[in-house]
GULUM-987387 format. One record per residue: residue in three letters; y, z, x of N, C-alpha, C, O in turn. Coordinates in pm, whole numbers, padded with zeros to 5 digits, always signed. Each point is the difference from the previous one (the first is absolute). Layout:
N
ALAYZXYZXYZXYZX
...
END
This chain:
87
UNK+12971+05432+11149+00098+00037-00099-00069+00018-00135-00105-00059-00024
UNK+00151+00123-00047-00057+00028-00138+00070-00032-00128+00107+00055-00027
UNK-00143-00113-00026+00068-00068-00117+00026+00084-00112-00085+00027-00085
UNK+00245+00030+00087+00049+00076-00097+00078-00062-00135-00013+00073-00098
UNK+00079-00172+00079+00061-00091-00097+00085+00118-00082-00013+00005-00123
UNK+00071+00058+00167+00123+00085-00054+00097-00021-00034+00066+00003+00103
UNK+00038-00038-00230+00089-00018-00006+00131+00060+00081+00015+00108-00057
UNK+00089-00116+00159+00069+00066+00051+00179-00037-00025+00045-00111-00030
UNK+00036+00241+00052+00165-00056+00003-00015-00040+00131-00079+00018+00092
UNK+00210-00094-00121-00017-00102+00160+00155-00044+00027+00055-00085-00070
UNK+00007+00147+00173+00136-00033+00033-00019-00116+00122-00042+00025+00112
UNK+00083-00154-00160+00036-00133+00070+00140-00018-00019+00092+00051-00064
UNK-00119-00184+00181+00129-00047-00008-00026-00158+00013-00110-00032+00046
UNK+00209-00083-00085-00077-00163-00015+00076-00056+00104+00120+00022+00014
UNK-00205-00114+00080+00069-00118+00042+00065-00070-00054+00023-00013-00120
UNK+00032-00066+00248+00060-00123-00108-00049-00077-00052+00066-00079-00067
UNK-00243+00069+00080-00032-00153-00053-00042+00080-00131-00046-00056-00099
UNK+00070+00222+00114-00045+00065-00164-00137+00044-00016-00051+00024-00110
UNK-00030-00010+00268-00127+00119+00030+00040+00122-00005+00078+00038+00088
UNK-00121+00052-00190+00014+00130+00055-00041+00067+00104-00074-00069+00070
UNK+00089+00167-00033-00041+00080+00171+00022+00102-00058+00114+00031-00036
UNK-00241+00057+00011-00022+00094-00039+00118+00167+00164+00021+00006+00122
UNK+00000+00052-00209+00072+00108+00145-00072+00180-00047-00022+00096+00073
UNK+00009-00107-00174-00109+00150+00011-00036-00009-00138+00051-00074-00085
UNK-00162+00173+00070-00056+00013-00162-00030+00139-00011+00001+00075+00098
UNK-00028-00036-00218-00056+00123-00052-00126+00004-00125-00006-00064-00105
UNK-00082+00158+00157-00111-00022-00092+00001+00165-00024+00067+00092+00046
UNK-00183-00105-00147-00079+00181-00054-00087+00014+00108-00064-00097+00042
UNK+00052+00241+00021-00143-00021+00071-00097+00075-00108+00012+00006-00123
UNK-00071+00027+00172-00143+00136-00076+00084+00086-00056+00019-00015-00121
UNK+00032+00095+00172+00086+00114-00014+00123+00006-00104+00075+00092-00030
UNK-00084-00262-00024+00139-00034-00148+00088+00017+00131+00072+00089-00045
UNK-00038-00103+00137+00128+00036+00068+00039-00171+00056-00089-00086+00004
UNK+00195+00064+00026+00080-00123+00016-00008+00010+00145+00011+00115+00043
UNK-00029-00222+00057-00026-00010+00096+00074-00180+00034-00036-00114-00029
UNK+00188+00191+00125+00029-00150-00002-00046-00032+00141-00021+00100+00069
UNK-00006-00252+00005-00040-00054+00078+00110-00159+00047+00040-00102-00055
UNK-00032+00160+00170+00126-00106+00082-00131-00080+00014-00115+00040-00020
UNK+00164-00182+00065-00042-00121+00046+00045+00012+00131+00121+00008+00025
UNK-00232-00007+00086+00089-00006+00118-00031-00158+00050+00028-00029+00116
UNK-00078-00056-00192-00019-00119+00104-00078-00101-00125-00067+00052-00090
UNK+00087-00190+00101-00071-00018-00150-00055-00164+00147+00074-00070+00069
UNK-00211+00071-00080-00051-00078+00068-00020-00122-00044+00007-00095+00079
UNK-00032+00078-00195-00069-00102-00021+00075-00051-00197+00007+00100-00072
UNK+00035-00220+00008+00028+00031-00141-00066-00162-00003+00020-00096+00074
UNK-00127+00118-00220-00068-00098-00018+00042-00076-00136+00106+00044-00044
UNK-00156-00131-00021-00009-00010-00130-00166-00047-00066-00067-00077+00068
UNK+00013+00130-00198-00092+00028-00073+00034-00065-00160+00110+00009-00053
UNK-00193-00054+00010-00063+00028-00149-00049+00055-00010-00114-00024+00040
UNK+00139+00153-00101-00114+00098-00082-00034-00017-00141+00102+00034-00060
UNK-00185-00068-00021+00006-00017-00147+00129-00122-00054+00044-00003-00114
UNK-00008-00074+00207+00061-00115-00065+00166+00079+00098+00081-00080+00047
UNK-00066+00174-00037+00113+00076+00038+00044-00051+00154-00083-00051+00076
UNK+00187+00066-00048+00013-00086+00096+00073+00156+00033+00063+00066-00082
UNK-00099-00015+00271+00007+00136+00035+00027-00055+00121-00055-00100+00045
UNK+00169+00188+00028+00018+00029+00117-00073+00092+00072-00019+00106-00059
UNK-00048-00118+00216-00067+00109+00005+00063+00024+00142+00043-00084+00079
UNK-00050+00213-00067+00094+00098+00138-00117+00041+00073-00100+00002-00072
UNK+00081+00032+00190-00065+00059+00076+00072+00045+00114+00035-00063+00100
UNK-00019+00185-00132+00156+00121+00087-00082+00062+00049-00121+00005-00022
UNK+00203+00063+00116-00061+00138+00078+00099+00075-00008+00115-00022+00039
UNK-00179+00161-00120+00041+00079+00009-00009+00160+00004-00113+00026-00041
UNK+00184+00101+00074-00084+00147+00067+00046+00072-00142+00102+00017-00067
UNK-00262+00017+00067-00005+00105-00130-00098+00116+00068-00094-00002+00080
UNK+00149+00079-00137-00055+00117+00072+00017+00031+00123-00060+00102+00034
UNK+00133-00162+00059+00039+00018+00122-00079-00113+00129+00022-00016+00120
UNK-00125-00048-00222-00073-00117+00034+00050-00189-00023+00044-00049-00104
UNK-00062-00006+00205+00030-00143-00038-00134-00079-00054-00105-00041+00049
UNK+00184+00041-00203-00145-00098-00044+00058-00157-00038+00116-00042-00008
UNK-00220-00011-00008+00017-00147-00089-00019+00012-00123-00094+00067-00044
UNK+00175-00128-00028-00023+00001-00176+00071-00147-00049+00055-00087+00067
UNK-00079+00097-00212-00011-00162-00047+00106+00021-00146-00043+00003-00115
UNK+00122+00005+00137+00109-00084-00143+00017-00105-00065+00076-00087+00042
UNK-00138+00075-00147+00053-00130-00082+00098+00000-00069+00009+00101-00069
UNK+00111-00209+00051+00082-00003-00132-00043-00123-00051-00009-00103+00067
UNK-00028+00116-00235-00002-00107-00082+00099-00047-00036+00056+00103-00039
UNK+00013-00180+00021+00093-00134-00021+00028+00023-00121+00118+00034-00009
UNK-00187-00039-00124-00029-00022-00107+00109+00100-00069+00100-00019-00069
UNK-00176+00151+00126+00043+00115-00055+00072+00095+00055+00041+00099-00060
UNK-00018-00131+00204+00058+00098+00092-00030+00108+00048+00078+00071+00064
UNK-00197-00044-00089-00055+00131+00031-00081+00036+00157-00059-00078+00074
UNK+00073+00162-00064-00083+00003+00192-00107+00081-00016+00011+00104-00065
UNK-00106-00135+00111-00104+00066+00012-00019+00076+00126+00089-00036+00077
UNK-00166+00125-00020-00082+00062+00138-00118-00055-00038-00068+00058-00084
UNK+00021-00194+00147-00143-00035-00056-00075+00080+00141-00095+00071-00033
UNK+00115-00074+00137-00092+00079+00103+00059+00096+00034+00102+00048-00049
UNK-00211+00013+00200+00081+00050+00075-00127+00091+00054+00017+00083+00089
END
């Protein structure tokens, strides 16, 4: 996987204990064009300190380009923001 750290929109939805679960996102590719991406399966959700930041981390599978890949979502806590850190 290659470490992209992209800021991304990110449509979730929260449990009850109040984890989000990421359900699709949209990023820029090369091209400035918007490229949204379903979550088809989220394998694995960890937790991290990054820089004192306390981060959720996702590891989904999901088909871009007509391919099933693995990629890596973080949301920071702090600030709410989601990242595409891999993929």
């Amino acid at each position: 996987m290659k470490v992209i750290s992209k800021p991304v929109e990110v449509i979730a939805h929260c449990t009850v204990s109040g984890i989000p679960q990421p359900i699709r996102f949209r990023i820029t590719d090369k091209k400035e064009e918007d490229v949204v991406v379903k979550i088809s399966k989220i394998i694995e959700i960890t937790e991290e300190k990054l820089a004192g930041n306390k981060m959720y981390v996702y590891r989904c599978e999901s088909k871009i380009n007509g391919r099933q890949k693995i990629l890596e979502l973080k949301y920071e806590l702090s600030t709410c923001l989601w990242y595409l850190y891999k993929i």
